[in-house]
C-alpha positions in Angstrom: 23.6 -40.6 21.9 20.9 -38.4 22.2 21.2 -37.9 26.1 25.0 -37.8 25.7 24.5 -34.7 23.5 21.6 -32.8 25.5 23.0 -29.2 26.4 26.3 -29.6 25.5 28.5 -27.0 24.1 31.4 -28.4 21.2 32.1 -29.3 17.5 30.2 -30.9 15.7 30.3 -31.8 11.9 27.7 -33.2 9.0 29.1 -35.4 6.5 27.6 -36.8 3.0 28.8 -40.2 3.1 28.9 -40.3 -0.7 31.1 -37.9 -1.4 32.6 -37.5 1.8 32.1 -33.6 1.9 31.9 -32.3 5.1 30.1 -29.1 7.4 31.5 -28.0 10.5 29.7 -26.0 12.7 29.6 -25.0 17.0 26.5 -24.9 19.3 25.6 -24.7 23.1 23.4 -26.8 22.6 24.6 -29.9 19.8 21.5 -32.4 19.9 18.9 -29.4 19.1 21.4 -27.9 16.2 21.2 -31.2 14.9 17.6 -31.4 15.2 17.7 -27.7 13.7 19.8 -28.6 10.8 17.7 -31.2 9.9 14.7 -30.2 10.1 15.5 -27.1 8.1 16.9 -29.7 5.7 14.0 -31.3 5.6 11.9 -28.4 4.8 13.7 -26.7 2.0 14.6 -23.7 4.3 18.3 -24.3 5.3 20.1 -20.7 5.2 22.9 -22.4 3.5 21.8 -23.2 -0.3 24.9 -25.3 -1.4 24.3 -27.6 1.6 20.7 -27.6 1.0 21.0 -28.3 -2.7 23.3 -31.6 -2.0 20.6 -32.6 0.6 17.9 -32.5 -1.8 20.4 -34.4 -4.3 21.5 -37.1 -2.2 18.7 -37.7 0.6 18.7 -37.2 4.2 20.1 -41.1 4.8 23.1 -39.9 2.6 24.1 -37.3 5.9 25.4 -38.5 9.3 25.7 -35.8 12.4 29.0 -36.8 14.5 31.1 -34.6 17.4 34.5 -33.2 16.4 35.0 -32.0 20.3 32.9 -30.8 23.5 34.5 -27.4 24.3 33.6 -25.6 28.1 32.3 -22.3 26.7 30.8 -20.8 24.0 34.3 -18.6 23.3 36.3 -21.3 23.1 33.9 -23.0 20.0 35.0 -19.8 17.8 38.3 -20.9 18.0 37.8 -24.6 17.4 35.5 -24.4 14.5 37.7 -22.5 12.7 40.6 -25.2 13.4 38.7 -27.9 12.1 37.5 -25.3 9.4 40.8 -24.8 7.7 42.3 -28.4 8.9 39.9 -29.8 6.6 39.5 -27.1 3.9 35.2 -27.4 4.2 34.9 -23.9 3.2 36.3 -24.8 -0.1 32.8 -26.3 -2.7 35.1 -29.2 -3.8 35.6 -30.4 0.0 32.6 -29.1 2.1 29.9 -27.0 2.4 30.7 -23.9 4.8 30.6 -20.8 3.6 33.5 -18.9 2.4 36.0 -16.6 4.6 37.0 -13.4 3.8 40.6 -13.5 2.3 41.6 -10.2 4.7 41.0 -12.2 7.5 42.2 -15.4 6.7 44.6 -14.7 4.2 47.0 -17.8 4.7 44.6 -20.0 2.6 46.2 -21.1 -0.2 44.5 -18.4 -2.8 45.2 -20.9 -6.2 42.4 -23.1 -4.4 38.9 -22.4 -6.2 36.5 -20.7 -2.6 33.0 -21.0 -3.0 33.0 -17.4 -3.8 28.8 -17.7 -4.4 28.4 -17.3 -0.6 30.1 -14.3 0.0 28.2 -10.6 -0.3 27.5 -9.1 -3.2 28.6 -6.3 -4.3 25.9 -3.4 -4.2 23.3 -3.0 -7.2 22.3 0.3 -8.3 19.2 0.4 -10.8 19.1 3.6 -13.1 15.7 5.2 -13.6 15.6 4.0 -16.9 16.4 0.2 -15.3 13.2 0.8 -13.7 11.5 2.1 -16.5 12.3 -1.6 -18.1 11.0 -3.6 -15.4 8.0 -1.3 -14.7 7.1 -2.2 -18.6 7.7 -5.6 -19.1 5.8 -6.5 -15.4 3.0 -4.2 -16.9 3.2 -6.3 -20.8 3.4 -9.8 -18.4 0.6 -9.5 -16.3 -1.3 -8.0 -19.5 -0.7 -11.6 -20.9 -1.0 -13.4 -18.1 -4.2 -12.4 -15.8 -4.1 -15.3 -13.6 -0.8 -14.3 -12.5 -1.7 -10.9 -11.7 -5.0 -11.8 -9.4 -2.4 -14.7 -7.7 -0.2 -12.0 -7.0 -2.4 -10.0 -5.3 -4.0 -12.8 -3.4 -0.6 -13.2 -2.1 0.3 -9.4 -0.6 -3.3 -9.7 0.3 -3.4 -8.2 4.3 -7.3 -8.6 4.5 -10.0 -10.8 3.4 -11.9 -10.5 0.5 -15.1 -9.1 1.9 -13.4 -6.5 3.6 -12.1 -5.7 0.2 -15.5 -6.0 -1.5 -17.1 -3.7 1.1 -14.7 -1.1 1.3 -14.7 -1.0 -2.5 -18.6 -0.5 -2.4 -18.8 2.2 0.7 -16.3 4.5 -1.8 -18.5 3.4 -5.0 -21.8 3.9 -2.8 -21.2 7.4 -0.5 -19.0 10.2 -2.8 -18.3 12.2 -0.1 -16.5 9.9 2.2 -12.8 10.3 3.0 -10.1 7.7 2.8 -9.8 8.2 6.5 -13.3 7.5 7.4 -13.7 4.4 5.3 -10.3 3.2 7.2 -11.6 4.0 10.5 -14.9 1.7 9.4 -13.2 -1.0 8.5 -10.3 -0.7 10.9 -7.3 -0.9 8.1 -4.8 1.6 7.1 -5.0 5.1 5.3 -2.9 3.9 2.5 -5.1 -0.1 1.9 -8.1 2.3 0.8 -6.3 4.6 -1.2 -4.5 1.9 -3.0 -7.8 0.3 -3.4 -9.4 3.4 -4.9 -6.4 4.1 -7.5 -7.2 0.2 -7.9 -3.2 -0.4 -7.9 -4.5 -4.3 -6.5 -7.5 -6.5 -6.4 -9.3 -5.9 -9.1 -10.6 -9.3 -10.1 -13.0 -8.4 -6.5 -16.2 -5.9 -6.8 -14.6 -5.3 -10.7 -18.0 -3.3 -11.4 -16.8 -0.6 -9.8 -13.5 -0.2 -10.7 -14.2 2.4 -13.4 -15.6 5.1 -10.9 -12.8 4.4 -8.3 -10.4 5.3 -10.8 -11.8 8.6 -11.8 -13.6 8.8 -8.2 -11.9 12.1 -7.3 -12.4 13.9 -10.7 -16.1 12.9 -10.4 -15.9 14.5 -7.0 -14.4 17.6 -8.3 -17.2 17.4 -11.4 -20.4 17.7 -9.4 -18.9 19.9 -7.0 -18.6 22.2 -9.8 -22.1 21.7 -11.1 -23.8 22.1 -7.6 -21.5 25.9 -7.3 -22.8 26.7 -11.1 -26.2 25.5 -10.7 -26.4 27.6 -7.4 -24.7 30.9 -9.0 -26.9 30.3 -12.4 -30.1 30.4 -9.5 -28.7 33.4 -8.6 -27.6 32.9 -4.9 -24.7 34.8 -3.6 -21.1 33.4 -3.0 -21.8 33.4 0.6 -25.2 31.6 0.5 -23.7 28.6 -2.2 -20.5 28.3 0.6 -22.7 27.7 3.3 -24.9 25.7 1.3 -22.4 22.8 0.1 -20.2 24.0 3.1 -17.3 25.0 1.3 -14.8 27.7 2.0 -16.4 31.3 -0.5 -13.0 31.4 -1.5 -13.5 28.0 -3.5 -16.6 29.2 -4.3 -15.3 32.2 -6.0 -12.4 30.2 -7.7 -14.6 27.8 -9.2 -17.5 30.3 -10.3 -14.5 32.3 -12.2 -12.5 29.5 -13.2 -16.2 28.0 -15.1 -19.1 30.5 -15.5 -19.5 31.5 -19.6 -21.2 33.8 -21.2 -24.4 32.0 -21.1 -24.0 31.2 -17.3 -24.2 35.0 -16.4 -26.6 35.4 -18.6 -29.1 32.6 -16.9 -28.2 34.3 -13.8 -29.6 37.4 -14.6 -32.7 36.5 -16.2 -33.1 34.4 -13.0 -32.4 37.7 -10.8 -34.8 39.7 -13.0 -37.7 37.0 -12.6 -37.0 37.0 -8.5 -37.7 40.9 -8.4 -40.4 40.7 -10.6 -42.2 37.9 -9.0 -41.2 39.6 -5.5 -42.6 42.9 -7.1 -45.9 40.8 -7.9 -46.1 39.4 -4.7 -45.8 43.0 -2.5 -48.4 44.8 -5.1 -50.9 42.0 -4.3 -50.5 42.6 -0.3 -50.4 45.3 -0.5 -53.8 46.0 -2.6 -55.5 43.1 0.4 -54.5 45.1 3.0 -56.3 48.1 1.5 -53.1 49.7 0.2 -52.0 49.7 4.1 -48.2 49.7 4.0 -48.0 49.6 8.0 -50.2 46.1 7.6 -48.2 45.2 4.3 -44.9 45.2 6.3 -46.2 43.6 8.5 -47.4 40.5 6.7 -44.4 40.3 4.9 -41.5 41.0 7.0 -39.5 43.7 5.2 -39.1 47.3 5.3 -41.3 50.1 3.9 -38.6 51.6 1.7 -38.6 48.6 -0.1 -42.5 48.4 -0.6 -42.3 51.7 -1.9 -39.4 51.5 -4.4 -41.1 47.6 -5.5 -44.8 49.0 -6.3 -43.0 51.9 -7.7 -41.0 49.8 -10.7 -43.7 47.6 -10.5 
């Protein structure tokens, strides 16, 4: 039977012996559909779930493969299997297992006859915002009671291995200053794996330590960038000095230093100021006194101009 069948184009048909329902079906090839069908069958993964769910009723010795009609192209098998189609009414649940026709094409069915109307497409679904709203909270109150499910879950959409993960959670825990970019590059995964891992949206059973600072990673960024511009302006360095510094643009520098500085920020800065030019002061008058009051020598030594020696020893 089997060499009889090898590459040959026809009709072929599937029949449960117990209830005598049928499927008809057309191939180029009839011994590997059969081989196909069945082993699909076999598997649980048949396309069509009404035939699938009578194979898993019944058992595969309930189901015999047997050939309607060779046919000399594969044209000509359109034709035929829907001949033996509607001369044996297999579309219909009660008789077979094929799926059902659309009336508009094949509207001389008999339309009193129950059609397995399951197979056919349905129609389109549109979810409201506030559908979505729903779901969104009753996954979120599901996985809240159910953990386990939650980590499976994730193990499932899982792309990469778990010490990827781990690693790439730690290099963003470990190093503040590294971009989502360069962590992806490192590890050779996408832009959007490491963000999702830093807003921990996934995997948080792995490196769980951690997960606190991921989620506030970027306001902790933004944090003691702000306290390294205050700390610097408080010290009394100029806009320009603190952007080149923490290499920042100075227009940052300026929105930050007006967005924070108090009271008692300009305040610090002053007295800092005041304790420079006094120190500086200190430091010229001394000099300037071993040099034997030289202000050619005094220059000199210290690298600045005499109109500034004079106008120091004379506040000093």
């Amino acid at each position: 039977m089997t060499d009889l069948l090898e590459s040959t184009i026809g009709i072929y048909e599937i029949v449960n012996t117990i209830n005598n329902k049928k499927y008809i079906g057309r191939s180029v090839n009839l011994n590997k559909r059969r081989q196909d069908h069945f082993k699909a069958l076999s598997n649980n993964e048949h396309y069509n779930h009404h035939f699938q769910r009578a194979y898993n009723k019944y058992g595969a010795n309930a189901f015999t493969f047997n050939v309607l009609e060779y046919c000399g192209t594969l044209e000509e098998t359109i034709d035929r299997e829907r001949y033996y189609i509607e001369l044996m009414g297999t579309e219909y649940s009660d008789i077979g297992y094929n799926m059902a026709y659309a009336y508009i094409l094949y509207n001389k069915y008999d339309s009193n006859r129950k059609v397995n109307k399951s197979k056919r497409k349905p129609p389109e679904f549109i979810r409201t915002n506030e559908m979505n709203k729903q779901i969104s909270n009753s996954l979120k109150l599901y996985f809240k009671d159910n953990p386990e499910s939650k980590i499976n879950l994730s193990k499932k959409h899982n792309t990469i291995d778990e010490e990827t993960i781990y690693n790439i959670k730690q290099t963003l825990y470990d190093d503040l200053e590294i971009s989502y970019q360069e962590v992806a590059d490192r590890f050779n995964v996408s832009f959007n794996i490491v963000k999702h891992l830093c807003n921990v949206n996934c995997n948080e059973y792995i490196n769980e330590k951690v997960n606190k600072f991921l989620i506030n990673r970027k306001r902790i960024k933004e944090i003691r960038k702000q306290k390294n511009i205050m700390n610097k302006f408080r010290e009394g360095f100029t806009y320009q000095s603190i952007s080149e510094d923490l290499e920042l643009d100075i227009r940052t520098v300026i929105r930050i230093v007006n967005a924070c500085k108090t009271v008692h920020d300009v305040r610090m800065r002053e007295n800092h100021l005041k304790r420079l030019k006094i120190r500086e002061a200190s430091k010229i008058a001394i000099y300037f006194n071993m040099t034997g009051r030289n202000v050619k020598k005094t220059t000199k030594v210290l690298g600045i101009s005499r109109s500034k020696i004079y106008s120091s020893l004379k506040n000093y």
